[in-house]
C-alpha positions in Angstrom: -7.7 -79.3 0.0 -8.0 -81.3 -3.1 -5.0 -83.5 -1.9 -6.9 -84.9 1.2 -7.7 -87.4 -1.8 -5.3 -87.6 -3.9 -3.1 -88.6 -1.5 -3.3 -91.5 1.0 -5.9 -90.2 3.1 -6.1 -91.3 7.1 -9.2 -92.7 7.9 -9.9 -92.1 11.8 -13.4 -92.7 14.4 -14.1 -88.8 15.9 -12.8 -89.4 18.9 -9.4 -90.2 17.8 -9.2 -87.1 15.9 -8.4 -84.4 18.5 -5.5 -86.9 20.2 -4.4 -86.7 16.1 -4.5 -82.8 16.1 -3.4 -82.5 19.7 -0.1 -84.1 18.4 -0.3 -81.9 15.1 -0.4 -79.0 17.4 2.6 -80.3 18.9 4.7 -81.1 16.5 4.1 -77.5 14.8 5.4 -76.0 18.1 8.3 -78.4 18.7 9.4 -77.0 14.7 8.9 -73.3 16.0 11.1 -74.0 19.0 13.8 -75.4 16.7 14.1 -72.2 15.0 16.1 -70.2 17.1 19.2 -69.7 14.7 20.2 -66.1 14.1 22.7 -64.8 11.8 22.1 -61.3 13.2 26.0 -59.5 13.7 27.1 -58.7 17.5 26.2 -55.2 18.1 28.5 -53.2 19.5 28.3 -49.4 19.6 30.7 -47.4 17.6 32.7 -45.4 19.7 32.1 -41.5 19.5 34.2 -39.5 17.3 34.9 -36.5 19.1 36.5 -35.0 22.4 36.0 -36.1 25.8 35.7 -32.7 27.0 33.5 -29.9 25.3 35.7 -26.8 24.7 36.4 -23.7 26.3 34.9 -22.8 30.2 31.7 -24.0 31.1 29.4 -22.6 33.4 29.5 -23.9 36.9 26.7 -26.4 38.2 25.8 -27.5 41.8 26.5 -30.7 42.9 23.2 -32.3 42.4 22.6 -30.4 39.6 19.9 -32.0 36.9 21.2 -33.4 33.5 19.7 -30.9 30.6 17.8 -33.4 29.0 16.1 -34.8 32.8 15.0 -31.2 32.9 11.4 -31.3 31.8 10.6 -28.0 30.0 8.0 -26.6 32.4 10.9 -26.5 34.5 13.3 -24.7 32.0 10.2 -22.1 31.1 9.9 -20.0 33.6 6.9 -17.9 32.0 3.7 -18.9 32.4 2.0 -17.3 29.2 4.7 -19.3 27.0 4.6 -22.6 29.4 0.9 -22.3 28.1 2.0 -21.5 24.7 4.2 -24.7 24.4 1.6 -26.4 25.4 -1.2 -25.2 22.7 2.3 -26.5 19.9 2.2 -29.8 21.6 -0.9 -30.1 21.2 -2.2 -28.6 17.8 1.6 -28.3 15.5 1.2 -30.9 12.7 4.5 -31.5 12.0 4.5 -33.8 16.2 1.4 -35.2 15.1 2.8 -36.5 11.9 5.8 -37.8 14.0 3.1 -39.7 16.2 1.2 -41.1 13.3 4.2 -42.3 12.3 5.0 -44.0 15.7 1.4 -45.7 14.5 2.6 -46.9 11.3 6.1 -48.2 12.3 4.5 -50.4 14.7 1.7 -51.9 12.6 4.6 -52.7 10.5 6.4 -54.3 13.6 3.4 -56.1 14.3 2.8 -57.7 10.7 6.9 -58.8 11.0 6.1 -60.6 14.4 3.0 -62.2 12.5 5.2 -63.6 10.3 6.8 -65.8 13.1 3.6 -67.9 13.0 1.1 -70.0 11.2 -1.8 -68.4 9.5 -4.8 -70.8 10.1 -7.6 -70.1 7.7 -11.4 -72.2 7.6 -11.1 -73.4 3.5 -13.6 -74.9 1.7 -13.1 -76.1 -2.0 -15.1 -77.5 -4.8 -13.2 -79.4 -7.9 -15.4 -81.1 -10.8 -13.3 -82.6 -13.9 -13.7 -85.0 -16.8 -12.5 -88.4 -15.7 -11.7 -89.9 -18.9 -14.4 -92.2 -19.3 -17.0 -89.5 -20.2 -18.0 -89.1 -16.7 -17.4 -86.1 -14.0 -15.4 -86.5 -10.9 -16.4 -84.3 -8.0 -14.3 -83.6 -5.3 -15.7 -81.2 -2.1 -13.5 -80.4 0.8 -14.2 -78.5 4.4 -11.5 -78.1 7.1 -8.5 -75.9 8.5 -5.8 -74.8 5.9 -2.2 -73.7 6.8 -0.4 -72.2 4.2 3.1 -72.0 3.0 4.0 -71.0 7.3 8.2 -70.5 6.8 9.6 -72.4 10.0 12.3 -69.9 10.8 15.2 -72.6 11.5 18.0 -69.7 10.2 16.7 -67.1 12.0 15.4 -64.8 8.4 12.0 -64.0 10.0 12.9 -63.0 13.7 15.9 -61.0 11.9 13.5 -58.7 10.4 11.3 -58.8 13.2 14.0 -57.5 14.9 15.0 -54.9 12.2 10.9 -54.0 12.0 11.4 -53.6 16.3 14.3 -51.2 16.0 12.8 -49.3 13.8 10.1 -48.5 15.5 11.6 -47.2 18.6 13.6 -45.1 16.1 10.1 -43.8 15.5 9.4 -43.1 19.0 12.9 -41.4 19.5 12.3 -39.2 16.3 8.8 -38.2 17.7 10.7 -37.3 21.1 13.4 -35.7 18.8 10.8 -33.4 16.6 8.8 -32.4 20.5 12.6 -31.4 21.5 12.7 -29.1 18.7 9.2 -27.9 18.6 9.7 -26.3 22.3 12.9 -25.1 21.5 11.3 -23.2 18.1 8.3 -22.0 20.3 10.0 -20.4 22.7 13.2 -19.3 20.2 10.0 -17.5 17.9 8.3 -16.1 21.3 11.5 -14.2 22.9 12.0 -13.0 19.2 8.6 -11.3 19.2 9.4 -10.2 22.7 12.3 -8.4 21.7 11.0 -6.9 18.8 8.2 -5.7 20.8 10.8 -4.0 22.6 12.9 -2.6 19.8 9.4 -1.3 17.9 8.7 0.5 21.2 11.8 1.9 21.3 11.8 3.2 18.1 8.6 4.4 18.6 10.0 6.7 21.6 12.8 7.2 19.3 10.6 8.8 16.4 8.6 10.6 18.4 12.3 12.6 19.8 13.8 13.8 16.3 10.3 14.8 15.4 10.2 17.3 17.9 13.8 17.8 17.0 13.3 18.0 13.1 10.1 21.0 13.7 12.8 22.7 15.8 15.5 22.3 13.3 12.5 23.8 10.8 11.7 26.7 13.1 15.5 27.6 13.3 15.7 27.4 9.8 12.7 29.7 8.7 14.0 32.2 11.1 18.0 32.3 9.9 19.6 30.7 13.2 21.0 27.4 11.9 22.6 26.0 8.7 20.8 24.1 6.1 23.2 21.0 6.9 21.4 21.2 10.2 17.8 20.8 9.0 19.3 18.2 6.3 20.6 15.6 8.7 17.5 16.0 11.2 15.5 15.0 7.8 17.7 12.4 7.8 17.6 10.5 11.5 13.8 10.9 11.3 13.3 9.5 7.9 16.4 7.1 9.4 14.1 6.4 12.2 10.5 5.9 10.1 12.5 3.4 8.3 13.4 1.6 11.4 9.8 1.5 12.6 8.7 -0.3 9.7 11.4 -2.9 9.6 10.3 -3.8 13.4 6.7 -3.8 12.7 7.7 -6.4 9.6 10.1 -8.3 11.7 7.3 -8.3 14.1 4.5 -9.8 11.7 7.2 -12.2 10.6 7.4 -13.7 14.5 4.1 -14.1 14.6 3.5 -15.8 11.9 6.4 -17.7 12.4 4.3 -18.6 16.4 0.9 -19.3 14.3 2.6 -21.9 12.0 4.5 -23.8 15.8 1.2 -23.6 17.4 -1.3 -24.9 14.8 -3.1 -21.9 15.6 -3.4 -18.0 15.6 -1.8 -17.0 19.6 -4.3 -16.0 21.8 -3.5 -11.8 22.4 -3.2 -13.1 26.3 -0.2 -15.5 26.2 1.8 -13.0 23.7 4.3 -11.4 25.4 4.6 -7.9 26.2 7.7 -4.9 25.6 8.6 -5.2 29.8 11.6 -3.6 31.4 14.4 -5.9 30.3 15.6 -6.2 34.2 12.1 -8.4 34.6 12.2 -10.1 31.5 11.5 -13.8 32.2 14.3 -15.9 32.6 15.2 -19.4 31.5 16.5 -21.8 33.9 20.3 -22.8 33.3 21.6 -26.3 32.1 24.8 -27.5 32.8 26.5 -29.1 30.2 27.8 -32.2 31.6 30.1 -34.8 29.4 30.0 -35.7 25.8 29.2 -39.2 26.7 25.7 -38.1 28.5 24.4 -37.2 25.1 24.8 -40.7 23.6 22.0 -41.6 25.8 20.0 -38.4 26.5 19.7 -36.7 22.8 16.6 -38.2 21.6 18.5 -38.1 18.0 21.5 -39.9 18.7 19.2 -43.0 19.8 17.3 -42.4 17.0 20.3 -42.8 14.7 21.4 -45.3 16.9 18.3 -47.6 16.6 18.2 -47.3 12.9 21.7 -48.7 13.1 20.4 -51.7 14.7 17.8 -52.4 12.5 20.2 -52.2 9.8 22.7 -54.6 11.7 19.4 -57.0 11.8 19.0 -56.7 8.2 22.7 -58.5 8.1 21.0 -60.9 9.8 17.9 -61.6 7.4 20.5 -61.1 4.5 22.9 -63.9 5.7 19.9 -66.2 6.6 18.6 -66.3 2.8 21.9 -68.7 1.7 19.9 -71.0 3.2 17.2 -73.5 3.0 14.1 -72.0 3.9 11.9 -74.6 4.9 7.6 -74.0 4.9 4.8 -76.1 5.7 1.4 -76.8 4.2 -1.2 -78.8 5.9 -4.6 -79.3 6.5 -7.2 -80.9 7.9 -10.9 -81.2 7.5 -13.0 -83.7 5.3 -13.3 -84.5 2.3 -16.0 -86.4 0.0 -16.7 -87.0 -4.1 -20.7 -85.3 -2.6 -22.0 -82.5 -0.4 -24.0 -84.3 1.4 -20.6 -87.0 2.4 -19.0 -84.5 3.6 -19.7 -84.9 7.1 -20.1 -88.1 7.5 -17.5 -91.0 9.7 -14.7 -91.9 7.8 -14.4 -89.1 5.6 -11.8 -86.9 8.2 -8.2 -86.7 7.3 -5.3 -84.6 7.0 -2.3 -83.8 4.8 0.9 -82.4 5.6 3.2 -81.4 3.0 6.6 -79.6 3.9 8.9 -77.9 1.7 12.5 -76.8 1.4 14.1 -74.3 -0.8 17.8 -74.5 -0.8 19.0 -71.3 -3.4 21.7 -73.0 -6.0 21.7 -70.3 -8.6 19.9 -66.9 -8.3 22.4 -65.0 -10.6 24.1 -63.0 -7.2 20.9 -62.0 -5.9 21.2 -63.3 -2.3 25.3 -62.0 -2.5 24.0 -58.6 -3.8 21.2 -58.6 -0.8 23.9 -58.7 1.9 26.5 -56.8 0.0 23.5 -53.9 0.0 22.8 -54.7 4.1 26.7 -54.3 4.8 26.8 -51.4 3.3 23.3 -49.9 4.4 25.1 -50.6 8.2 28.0 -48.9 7.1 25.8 -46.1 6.3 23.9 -46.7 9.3 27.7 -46.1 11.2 28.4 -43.2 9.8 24.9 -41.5 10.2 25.0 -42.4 13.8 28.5 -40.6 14.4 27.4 -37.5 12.0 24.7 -37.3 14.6 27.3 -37.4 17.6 29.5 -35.0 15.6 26.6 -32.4 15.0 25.4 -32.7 18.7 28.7 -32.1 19.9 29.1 -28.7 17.5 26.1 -27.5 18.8 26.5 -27.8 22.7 30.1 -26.4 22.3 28.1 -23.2 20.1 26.2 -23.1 22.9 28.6 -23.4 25.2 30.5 -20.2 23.9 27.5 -18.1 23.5 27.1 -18.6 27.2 30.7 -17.6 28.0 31.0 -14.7 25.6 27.1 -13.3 25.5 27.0 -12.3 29.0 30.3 -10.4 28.9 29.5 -8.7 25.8 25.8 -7.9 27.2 27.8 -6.0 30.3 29.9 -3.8 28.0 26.7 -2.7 25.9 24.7 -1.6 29.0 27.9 0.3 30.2 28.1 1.5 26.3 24.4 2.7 26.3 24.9 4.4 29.7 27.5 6.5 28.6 25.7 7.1 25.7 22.7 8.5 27.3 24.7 10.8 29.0 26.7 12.1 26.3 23.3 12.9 24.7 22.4 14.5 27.8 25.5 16.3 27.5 25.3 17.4 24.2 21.8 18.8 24.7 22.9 20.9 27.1 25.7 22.7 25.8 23.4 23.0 22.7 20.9 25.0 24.8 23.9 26.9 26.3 25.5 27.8 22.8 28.7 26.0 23.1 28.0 23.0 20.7 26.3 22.5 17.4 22.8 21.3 16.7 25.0 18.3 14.7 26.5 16.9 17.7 22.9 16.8 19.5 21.9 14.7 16.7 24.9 12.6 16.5 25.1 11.6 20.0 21.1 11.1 19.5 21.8 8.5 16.5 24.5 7.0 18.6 22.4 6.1 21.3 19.4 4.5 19.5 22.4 2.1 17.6 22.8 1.6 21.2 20.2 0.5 22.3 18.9 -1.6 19.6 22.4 -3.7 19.5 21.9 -4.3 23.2 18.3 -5.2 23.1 19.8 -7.5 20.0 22.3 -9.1 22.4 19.9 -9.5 25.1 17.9 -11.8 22.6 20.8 -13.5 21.4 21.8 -14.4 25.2 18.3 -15.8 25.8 18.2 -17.8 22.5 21.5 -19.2 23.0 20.2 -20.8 26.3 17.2 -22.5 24.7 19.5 -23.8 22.6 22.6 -24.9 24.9 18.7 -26.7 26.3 17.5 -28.3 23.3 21.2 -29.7 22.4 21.7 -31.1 25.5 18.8 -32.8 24.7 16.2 -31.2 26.6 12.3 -30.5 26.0 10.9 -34.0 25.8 10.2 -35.1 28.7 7.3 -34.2 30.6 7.3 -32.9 34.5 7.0 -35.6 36.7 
């Protein structure tokens, strides 16, 4: 403000003042309007790297059936204890609140860029008192409106970060949707995974319990001469075989749980755990289809998240190029201005100064070259992000994919396995009681059937994991029931 006297100043009446600023105001926006350059490269989206087609059969959908990722998850859950579950994660699980504070941050930031588009007016008052050579003290005191240094964005540098600052926050948004798609897959993954080892601890409860009874038989036989020691040896065996067993379930059991505390934010509430059931009415998940490669571009919250970060990189180009040229700012001000305090306000002593600026770069020692060298490749890092993401959604729907076309026939030949196996048990026992077999090949049919049964309650799992996945990498989870 010191220059309202160093330099010409314009002496005006009051009322002439505001038709002064009125045209100041003008002027300001007539510069702003000028700068609508932009060196920002034509997007265009790379084209996918992989198939058309995902491998291998598909399961068939109806005609009108839903895209996976339109399918909001309360519709996929068919269980209302872990619908209620997911819904305690979404809610409490720190790692989706930290990718919502983020959404926050990423737009504060988007805001300050968009800020930068336009003056900053500030209310200055300054005070200046110097020797004036003649042994006397000149005082200078100034009041008004100050705009500093505002960059008038003629090449287009500002809105090209503005736009980069834009992209990356709805790369924020997509990664928040991304990290919800993930935490509903995990919650119910963890949940069918306690499920089944609820079930497999039960069974080998049950299973215990049986070559107890058969090892104090095997005992009695002994004491009394009927059978062999080998007999008594390898009942010892399948129940110590089978204690074992117990406490790797009751581990693996802890492990889920803990694994459900640290997705919900929260210890479970006993209600909404689920229970060892029949596995005939187990809940059931809904099924996806898998539609097209191409549907994931748009509905895996991911590949837009990749896909925005690629934009704001391609914007950086644009903020990168702009900086070759002059960047042009203004200074002004106006207020009044007087050698006393008490002048300050008085006719005569309004003015205002107006003091543009233009930078053109002649020798920064490669700085600006390096700057867009380092945004050309940060695209072409960008690019190849975007198609690893494409790349690793494709792998997982087509894992998916056959999981759903093997699992199923593998989980028929098991229960047809474990029903022949029960009956050779049953069979065995019998011609034990009637003296035509061995004590040995009670207990090995026994054995045979508990593997039995544990691989098929393991293959049960497996079938119901693989279709919250074949859900989550279709890009399901995210969206809430309409």
């Amino acid at each position: 403000m010191t220059d309202l006297v160093n330099l010409p100043r314009v002496a005006f009446v009051p009322d002439v003042l505001p038709r002064r600023l009125s045209r100041f105001g003008l002027t300001l926006l007539a510069v702003a309007a000028m700068s609508a350059c932009s060196f920002i490269p034509k997007y265009e989206r790379p084209e996918a790297p992989v198939a058309a087609q995902f491998p291998g059969p598909q399961p068939a959908a109806a005609a009108d059936a839903k895209p996976g990722a339109d399918i909001a998850w309360r519709e996929f859950v068919a269980d209302a204890r872990l619908r209620e579950l997911i819904e305690l994660a979404l809610a409490n699980n720190r790692d989706l609140r930290v990718a919502t504070l983020n959404i926050e941050q990423v737009r504060a930031q988007y805001q300050i860029r968009r800020a930068d588009q336009f003056p900053t007016v500030n209310l200055a008052a300054t005070g200046n008192r110097q020797p004036d050579g003649t042994g006397g003290i000149t005082s200078v005191y100034s009041v008004g409106l100050a705009l500093s240094s505002w960059e008038i964005d003629f090449f287009g540098r500002l809105g090209s970060l503005k736009e980069a600052a834009l992209a990356q926050y709805l790369a924020s948004e997509e990664a928040r949707r991304a990290a919800q798609t993930s935490l509903v897959a995990a919650v119910a993954s963890s949940w069918l995974s306690l499920q089944a080892n609820d079930e497999l601890l039960a069974l080998t409860e049950r299973t215990l319990a049986t070559r107890e009874d058969s090892l104090r038989l095997s005992r009695l036989r002994f004491d009394n001469g009927a059978t062999s020691a080998l007999d008594l040896r390898q009942a010892e065996s399948l129940t110590a075989a089978a204690r074992a067993s117990q406490a790797q379930q009751r581990r693996l059991r802890a492990l889920d749980l803990n694994a459900l505390t640290l997705l919900v934010g929260q210890a479970p509430p006993a209600a909404l755990l689920p229970i060892a059931t029949d596995p005939a009415t187990a809940s059931q998940l809904r099924e996806v289809p898998a539609g097209l490669p191409s549907d994931l571009l748009t509905r895996r919250a991911d590949i837009r998240q990749a896909e925005q970060q690629l934009i704001a990189a391609n914007a950086n180009i644009g903020a990168a190029r702009a900086a070759f040229f002059p960047r042009i700012s203004l200074t002004a001000s106006a207020g009044t201005a007087s050698s006393s305090l008490s002048g300050l306000f008085r006719d005569g002593s309004w003015g205002f100064t107006l003091a543009p600026q233009a930078l053109l770069p002649i020798f920064d020692a490669g700085r600006n070259r390096a700057n867009l060298e380092a945004s050309n490749a940060a695209r072409d890092i960008a690019v190849a992000q975007y198609e690893k993401a494409i790349q690793t959604a494709f792998r997982e729907v087509a894992d998916a994919l056959a999981g759903s076309a093997t699992l199923g026939d593998q989980l028929s030949a098991q229960q047809q396995q474990e029903a022949a196996e029960a009956e050779r048990f049953r069979l065995a026992e019998l011609r034990y009681r009637n003296g035509v077999a061995s004590f040995l090949d009670v207990l090995d049919a026994q054995r045979s059937l508990f593997a039995t049964q544990q691989a098929l309650a393991q293959t049960r799992l497996a079938q119901q994991q693989n279709q919250v996945a074949l859900y989550k990498a279709l890009g399901g989870g995210w969206k809430q029931e309409e």
